[in-house]
TIMAR-512211 format. One line per field, with one value per residue: residue number from 1; residue in one letter; x, z negated, y negated of N, C-alpha, C, O in turn. Coordinates in pm, whole numbers, plus 50000, padded with zeros to 5 digits. Layout:
# residues N
seq	(NUM ...)
type	(a ...)
n.x	(X ...)
n.z	(Z ...)
n.y	(Y ...)
ca.x	(X ...)
ca.z	(Z ...)
ca.y	(Y ...)
c.x	(X ...)
c.z	(Z ...)
c.y	(Y ...)
o.x	(X ...)
o.z	(Z ...)
o.y	(Y ...)
# end
This chain:
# residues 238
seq	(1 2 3 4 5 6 7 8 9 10 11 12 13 14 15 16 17 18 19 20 21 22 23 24 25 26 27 28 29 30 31 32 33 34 35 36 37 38 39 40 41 42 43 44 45 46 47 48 49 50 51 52 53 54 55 56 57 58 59 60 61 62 63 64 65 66 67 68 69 70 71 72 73 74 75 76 77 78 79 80 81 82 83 84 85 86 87 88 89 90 91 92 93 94 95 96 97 98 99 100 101 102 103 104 105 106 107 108 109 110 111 112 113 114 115 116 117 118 119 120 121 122 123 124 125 126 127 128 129 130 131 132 133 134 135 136 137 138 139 140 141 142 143 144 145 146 147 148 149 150 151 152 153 154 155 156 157 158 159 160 161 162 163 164 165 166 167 168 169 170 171 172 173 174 175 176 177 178 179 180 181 182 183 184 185 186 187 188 189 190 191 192 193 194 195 196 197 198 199 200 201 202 203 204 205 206 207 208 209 210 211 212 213 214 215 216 217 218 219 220 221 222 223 224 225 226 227 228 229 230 231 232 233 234 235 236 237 238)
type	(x x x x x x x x x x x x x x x x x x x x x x x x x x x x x x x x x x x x x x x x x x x x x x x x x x x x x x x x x x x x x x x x x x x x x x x x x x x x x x x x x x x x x x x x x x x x x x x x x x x x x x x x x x x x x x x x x x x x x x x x x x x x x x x x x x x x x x x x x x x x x x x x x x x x x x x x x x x x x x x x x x x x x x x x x x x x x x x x x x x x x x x x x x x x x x x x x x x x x x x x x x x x x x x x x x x x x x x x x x x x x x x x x x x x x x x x x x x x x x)
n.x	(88199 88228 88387 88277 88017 88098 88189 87971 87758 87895 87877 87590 87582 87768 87650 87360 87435 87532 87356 87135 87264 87264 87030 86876 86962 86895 86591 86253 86068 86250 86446 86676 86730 86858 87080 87335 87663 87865 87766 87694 87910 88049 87854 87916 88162 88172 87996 88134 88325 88143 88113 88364 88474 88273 88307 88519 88519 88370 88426 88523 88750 88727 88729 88491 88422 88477 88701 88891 88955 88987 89212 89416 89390 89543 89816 89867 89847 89650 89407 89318 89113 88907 88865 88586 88360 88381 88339 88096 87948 88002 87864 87589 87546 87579 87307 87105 87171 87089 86878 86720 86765 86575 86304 86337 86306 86108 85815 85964 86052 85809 85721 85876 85950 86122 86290 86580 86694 86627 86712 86977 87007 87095 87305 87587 87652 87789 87850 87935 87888 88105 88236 88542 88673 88518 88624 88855 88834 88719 88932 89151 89056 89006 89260 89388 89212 89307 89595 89662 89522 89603 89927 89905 89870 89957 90323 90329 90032 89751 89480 89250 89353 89368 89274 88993 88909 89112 89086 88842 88841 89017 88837 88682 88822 88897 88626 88579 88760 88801 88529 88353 88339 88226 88083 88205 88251 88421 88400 88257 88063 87946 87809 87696 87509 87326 87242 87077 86899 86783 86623 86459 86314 85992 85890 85706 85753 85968 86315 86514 86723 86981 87210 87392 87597 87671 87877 88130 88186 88202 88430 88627 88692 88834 89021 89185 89226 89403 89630 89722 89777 89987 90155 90182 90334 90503 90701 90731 90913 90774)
n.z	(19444 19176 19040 19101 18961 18671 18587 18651 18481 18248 18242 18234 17947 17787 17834 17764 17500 17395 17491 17358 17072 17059 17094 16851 16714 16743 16841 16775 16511 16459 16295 16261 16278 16275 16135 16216 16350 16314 16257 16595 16678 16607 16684 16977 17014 16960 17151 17373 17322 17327 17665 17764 17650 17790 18036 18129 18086 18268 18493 18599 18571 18375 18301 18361 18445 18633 18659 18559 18707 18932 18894 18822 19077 19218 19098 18973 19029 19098 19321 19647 19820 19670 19520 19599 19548 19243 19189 19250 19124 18836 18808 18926 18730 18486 18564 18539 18259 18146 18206 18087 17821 17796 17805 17543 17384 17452 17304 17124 17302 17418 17171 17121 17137 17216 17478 17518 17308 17444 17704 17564 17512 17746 17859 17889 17668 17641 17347 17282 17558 17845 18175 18227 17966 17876 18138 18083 17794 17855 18016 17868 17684 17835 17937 17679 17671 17850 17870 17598 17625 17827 17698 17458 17595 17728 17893 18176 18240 18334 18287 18236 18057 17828 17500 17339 17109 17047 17255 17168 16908 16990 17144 16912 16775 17013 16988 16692 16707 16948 17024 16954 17109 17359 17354 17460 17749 17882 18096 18450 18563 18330 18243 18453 18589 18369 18383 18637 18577 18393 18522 18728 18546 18405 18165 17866 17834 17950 17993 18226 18443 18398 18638 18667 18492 18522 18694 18556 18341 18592 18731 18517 18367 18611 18687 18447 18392 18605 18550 18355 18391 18602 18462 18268 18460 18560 18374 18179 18202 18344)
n.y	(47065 47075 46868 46632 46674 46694 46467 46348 46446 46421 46153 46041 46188 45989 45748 45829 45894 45662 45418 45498 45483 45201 45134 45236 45102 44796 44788 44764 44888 45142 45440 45362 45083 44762 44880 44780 44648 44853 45146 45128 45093 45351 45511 45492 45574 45857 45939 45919 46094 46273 46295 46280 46516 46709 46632 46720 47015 47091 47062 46817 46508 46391 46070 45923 45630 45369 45220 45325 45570 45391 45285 45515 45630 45446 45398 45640 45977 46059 46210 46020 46090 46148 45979 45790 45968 46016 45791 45736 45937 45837 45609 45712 45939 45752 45524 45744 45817 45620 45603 45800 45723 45532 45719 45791 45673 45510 45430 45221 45089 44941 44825 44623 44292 44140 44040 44004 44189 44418 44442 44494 44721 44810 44683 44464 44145 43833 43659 43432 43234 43181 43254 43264 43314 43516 43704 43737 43828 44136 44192 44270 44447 44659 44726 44781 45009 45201 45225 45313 45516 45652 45625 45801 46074 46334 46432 46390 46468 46462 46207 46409 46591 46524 46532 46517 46362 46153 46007 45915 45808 45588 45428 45362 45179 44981 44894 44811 44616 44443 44401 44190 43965 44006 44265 44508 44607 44731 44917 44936 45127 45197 44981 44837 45055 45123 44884 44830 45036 44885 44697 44803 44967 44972 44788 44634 44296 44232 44105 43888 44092 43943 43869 43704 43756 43984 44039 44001 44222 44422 44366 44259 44463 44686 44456 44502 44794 44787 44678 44798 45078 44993 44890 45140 45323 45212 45164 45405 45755 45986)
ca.x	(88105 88200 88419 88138 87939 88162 88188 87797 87710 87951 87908 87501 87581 87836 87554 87220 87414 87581 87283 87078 87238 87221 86855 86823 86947 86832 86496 86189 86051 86319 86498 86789 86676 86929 87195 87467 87784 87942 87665 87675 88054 88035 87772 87977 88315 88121 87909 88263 88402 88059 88117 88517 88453 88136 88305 88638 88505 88260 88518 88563 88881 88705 88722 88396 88517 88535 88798 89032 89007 89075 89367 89497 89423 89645 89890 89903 89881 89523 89386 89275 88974 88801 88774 88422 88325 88399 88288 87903 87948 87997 87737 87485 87534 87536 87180 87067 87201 87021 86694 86668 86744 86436 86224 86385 86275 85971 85690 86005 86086 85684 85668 86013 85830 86227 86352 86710 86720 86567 86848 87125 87033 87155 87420 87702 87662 87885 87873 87954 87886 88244 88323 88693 88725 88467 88636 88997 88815 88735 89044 89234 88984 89038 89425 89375 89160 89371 89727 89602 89484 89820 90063 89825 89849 90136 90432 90304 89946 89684 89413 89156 89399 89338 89175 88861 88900 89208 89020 88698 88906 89065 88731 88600 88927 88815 88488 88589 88861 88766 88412 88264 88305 88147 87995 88324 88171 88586 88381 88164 87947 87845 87756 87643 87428 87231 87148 87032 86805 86705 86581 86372 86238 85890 85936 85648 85825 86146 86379 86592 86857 87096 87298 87500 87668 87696 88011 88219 88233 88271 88553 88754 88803 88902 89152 89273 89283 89486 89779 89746 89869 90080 90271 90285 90320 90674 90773 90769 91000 90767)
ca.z	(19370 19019 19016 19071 18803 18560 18629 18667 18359 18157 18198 18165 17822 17779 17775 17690 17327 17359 17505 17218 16957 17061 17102 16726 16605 16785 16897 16638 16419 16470 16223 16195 16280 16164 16076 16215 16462 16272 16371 16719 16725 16573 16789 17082 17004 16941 17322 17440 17261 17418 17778 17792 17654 17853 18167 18171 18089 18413 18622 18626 18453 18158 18359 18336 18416 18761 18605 18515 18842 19061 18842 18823 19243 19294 19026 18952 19111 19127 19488 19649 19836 19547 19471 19604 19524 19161 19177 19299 19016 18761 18871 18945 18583 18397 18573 18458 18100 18105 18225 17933 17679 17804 17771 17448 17321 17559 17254 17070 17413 17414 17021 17090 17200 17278 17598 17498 17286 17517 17796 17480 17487 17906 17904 17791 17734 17559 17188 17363 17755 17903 18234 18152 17821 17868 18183 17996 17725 17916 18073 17762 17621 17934 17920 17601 17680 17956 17860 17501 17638 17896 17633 17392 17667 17736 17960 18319 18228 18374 18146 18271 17993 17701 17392 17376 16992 17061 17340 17157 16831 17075 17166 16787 16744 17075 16928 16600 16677 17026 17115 16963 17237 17519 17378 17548 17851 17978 18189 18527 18516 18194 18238 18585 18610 18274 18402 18747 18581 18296 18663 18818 18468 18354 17978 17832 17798 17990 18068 18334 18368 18397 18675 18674 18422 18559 18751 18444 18307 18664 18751 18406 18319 18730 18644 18330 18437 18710 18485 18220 18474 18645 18361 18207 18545 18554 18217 18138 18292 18387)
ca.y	(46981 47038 46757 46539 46738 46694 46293 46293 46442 46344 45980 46054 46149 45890 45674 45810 45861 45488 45323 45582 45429 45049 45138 45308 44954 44757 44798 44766 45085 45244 45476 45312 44913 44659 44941 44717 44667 44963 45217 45077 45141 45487 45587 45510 45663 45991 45918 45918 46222 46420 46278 46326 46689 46771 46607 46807 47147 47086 47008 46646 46460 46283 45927 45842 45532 45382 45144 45467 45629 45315 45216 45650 45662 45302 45383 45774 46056 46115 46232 45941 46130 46202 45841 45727 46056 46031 45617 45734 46048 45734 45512 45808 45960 45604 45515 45899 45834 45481 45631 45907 45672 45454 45778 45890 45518 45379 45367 45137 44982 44843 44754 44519 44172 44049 44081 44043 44288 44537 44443 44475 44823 44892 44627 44390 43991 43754 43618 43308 43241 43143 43326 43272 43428 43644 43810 43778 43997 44257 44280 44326 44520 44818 44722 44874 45155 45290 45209 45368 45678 45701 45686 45896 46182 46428 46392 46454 46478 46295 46178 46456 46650 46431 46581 46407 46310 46052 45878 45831 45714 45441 45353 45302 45046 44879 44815 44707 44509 44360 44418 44112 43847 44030 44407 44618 44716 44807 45028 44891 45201 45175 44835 44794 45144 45113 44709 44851 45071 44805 44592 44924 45014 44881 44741 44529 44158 44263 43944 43898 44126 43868 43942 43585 43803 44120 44056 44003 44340 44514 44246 44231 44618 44693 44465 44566 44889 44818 44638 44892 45178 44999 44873 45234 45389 45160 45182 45547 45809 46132)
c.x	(88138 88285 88333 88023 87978 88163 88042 87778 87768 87906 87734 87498 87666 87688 87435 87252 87466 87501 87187 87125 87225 87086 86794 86827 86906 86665 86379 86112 86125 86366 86604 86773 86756 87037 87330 87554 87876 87906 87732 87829 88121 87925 87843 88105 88249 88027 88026 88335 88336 88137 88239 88557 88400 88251 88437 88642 88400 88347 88580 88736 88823 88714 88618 88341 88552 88656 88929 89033 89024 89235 89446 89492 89533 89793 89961 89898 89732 89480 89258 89111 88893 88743 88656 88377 88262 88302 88160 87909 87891 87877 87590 87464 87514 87398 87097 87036 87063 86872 86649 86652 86560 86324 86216 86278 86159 85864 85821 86032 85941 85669 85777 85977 86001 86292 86501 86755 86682 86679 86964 87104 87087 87219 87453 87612 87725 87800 87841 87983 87995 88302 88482 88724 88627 88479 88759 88946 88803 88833 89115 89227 89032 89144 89413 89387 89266 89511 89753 89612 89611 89886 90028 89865 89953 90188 90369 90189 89858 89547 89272 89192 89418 89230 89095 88877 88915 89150 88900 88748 88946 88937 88660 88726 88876 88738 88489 88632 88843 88638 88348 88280 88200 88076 88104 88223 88320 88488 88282 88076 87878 87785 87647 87502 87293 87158 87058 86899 86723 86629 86487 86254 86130 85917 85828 85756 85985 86156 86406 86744 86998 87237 87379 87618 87738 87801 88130 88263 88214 88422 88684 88810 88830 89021 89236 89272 89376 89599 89791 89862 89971 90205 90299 90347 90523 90799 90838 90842 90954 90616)
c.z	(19222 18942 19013 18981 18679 18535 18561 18504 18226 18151 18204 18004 17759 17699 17726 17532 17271 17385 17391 17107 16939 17046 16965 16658 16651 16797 16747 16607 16458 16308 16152 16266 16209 16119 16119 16304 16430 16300 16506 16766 16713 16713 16906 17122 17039 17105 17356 17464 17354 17536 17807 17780 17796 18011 18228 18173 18209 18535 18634 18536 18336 18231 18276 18313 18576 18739 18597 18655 18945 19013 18882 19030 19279 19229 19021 19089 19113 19279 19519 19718 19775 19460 19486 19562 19352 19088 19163 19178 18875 18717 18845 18777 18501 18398 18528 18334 18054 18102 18137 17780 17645 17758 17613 17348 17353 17467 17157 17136 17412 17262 17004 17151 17245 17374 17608 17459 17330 17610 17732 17554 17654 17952 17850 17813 17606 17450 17246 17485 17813 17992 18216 18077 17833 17960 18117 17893 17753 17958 17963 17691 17710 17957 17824 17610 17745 17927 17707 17566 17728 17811 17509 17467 17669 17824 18083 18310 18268 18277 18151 18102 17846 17652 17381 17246 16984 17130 17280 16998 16873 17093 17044 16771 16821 16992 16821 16615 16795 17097 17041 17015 17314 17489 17430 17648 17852 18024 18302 18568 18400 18180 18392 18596 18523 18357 18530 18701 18461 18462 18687 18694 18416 18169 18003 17825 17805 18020 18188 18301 18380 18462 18736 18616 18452 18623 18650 18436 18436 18681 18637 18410 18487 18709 18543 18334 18520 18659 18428 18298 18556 18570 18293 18289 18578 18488 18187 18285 18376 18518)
c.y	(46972 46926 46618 46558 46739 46549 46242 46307 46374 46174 45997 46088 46087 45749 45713 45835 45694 45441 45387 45506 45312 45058 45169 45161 44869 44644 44817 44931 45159 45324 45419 45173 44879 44725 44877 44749 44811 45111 45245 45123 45316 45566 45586 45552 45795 46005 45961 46042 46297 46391 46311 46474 46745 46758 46721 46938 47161 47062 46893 46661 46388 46148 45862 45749 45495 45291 45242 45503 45511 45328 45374 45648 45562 45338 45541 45844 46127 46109 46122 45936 46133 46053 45804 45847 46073 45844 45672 45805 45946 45679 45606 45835 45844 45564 45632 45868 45734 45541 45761 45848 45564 45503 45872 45773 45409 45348 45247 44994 44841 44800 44634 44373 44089 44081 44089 44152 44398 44499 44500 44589 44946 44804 44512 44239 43945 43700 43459 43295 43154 43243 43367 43379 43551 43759 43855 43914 44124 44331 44327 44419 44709 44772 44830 45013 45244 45313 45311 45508 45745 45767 45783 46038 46256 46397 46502 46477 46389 46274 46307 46551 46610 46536 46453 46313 46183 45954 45802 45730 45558 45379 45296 45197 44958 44818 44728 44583 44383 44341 44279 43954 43875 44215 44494 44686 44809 44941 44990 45028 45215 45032 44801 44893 45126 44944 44728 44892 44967 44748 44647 44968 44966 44907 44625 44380 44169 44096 43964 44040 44125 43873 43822 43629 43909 44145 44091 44178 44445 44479 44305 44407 44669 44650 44466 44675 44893 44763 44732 45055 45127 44959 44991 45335 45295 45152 45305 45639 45901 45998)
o.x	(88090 88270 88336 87950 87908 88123 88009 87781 87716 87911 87719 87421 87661 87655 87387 87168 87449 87499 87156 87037 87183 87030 86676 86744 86834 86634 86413 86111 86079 86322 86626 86862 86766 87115 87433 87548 87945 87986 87801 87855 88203 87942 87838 88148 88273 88009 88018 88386 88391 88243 88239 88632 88463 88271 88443 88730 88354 88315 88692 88801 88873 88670 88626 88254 88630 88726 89045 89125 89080 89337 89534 89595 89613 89890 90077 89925 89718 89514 89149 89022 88781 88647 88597 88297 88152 88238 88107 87867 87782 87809 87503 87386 87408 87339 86999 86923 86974 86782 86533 86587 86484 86242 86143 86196 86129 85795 85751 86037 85950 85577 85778 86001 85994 86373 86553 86832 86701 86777 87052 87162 87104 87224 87377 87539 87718 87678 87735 88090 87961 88391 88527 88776 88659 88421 88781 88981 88861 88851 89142 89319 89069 89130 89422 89474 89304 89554 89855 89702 89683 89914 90123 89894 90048 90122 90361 90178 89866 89536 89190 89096 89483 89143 89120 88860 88832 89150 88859 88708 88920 88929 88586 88670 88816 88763 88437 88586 88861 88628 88248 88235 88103 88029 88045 88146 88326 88513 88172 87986 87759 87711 87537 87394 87180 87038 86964 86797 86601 86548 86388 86137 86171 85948 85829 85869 86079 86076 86342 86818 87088 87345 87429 87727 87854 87840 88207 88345 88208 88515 88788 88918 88903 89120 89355 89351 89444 89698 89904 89969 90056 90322 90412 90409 90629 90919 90959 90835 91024 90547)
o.z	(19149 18824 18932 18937 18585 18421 18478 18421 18138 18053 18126 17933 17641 17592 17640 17443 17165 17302 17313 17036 16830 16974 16947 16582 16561 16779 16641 16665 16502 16206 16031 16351 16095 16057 16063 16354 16517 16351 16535 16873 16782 16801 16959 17237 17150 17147 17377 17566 17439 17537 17899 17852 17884 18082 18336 18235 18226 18653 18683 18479 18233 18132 18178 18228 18642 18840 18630 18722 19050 19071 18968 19096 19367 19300 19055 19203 19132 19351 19462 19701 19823 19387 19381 19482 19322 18988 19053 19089 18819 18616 18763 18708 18438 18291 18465 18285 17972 18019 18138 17680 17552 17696 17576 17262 17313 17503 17104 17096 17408 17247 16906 17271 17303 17352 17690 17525 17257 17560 17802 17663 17671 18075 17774 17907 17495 17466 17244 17532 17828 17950 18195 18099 17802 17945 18092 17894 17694 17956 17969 17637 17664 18080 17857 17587 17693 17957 17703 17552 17709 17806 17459 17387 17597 17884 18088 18408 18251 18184 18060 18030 17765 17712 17405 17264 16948 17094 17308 16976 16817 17051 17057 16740 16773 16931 16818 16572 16769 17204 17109 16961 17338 17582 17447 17634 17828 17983 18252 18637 18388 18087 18399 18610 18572 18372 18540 18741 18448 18483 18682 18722 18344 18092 18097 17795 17731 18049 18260 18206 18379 18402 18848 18647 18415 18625 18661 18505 18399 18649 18660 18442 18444 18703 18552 18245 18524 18725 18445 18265 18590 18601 18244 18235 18611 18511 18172 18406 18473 18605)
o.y	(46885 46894 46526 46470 46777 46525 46157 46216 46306 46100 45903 46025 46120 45698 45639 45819 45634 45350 45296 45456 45275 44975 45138 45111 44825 44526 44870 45039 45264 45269 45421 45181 44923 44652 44915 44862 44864 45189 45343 45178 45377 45652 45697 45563 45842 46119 46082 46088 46367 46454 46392 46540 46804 46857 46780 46998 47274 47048 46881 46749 46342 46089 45787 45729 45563 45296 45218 45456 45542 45365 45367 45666 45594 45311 45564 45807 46248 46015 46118 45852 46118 46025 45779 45797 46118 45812 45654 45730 45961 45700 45577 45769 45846 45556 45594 45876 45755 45528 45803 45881 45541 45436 45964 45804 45296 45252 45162 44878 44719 44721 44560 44387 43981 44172 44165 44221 44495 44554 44551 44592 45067 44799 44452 44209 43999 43699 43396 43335 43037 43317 43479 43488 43666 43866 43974 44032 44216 44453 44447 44480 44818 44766 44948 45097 45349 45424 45380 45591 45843 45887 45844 46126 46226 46313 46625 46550 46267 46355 46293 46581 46675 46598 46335 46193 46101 45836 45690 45616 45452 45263 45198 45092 44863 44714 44617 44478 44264 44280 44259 43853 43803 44280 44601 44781 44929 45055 45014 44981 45244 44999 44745 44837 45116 44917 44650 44837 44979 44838 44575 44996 44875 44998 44546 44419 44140 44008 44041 44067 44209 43878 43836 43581 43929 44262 44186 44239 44562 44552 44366 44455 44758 44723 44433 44706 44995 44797 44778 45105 45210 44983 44997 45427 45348 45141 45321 45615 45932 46050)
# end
């Protein structure tokens, strides 16, 4: 089990500090209201850092990420049993994370009269609505991530062995540099889990939670994970 405990939790605090700090800016009376995409990107490098720590000293590999472990089971040398195993782990912990941040935040959740911005805060949507570009972004976006954290890693290492620092650094570049098309899900548990429980959760003047969209960011980072390893999985020698 503690491979799935390490998965689980980790990617619960993956998000309840990334969907935590979309929610600080966000959402009204908050503390930090209006503090900006820079925040929002900080806060989620440092989500990253916990969950990649937390997840690898529990057992897991640091994934936290069903995007990383399809692409490492198709590509690497990760054991392919442990796949759905590690998928539900994902999923399970993401809806967790989502549903602490709700209770960390529920008297800001009822003072927020906009239903968008109460969805921002448990999942991705485009700048501008263009399936196209907005699954291309994604993919490029977890090309990135994964191909990034690969050649970041050591020779023969699989990413479970990644210092957490490097990965969550990569993730504050993401953000700056490509998150404002589509929000960077490059992860379909962090996107999919938090929107499940935005759906289940009672919120005064919830919207929809827009699941015309919701394909995108499982779709795009799947397959930009799955080029990213197999192009460094061809390239490099070990």
């Amino acid at each position: 089990m503690s491979p799935f405990i390490g998965e689980f939790f980790g990617t619960a605090l993956l998000i309840l500090l990334g969907g935590g700090v979309v929610a600080n800016v966000v959402l009204n009376k908050t503390k930090g209201q209006s503090s900006g995409w820079i925040v929002i990107t900080f806060g989620w490098a440092m989500a990253v850092f916990l969950g990649v720590y937390a997840s690898t000293n529990l057992g897991g590999s640091g994934h936290l990420n069903p995007a990383v472990t399809i692409a490492l089971a198709t590509f690497g040398d990760f054991d392919r049993s442990l796949l759905l195993p590690y998928i539900g782990a994902q999923f399970a912990g993401a809806f967790a994370g989502a549903v602490l941040v709700w209770i960390t935040y529920k008297q800001h959740f009822d003072a927020t009269e906009d239903g968008g911005l109460q969805l921002a805060v448990f999942s991705t949507a485009p700048a501008i609505r263009n399936p196209v570009y907005n699954l291309a972004t994604e993919i490029i976006g977890t090309f990135v991530l994964l191909f990034g954290a690969l050649t970041i890693s050591k020779p023969g290492a699989t990413l479970g062995a990644l210092d957490a620092l490097p990965v969550a650094l990569l993730v504050l570049g993401i953000g700056l540099s490509l998150g404002g098309p589509t929000g960077y899900a490059i992860n379909p548990a962090r996107d999919l889990g938090p929107r499940i429980a935005h759906f289940v959760l009672p919120m005064p003047n919830k919207s929809s939670s827009d699941w015309s969209y919701a394909w995108v960011p499982v779709v795009g980072p799947i397959i930009g994970g799955l080029l990213a390893a197999w192009l460094f999985f061809s390239v490099t020698p070990f």
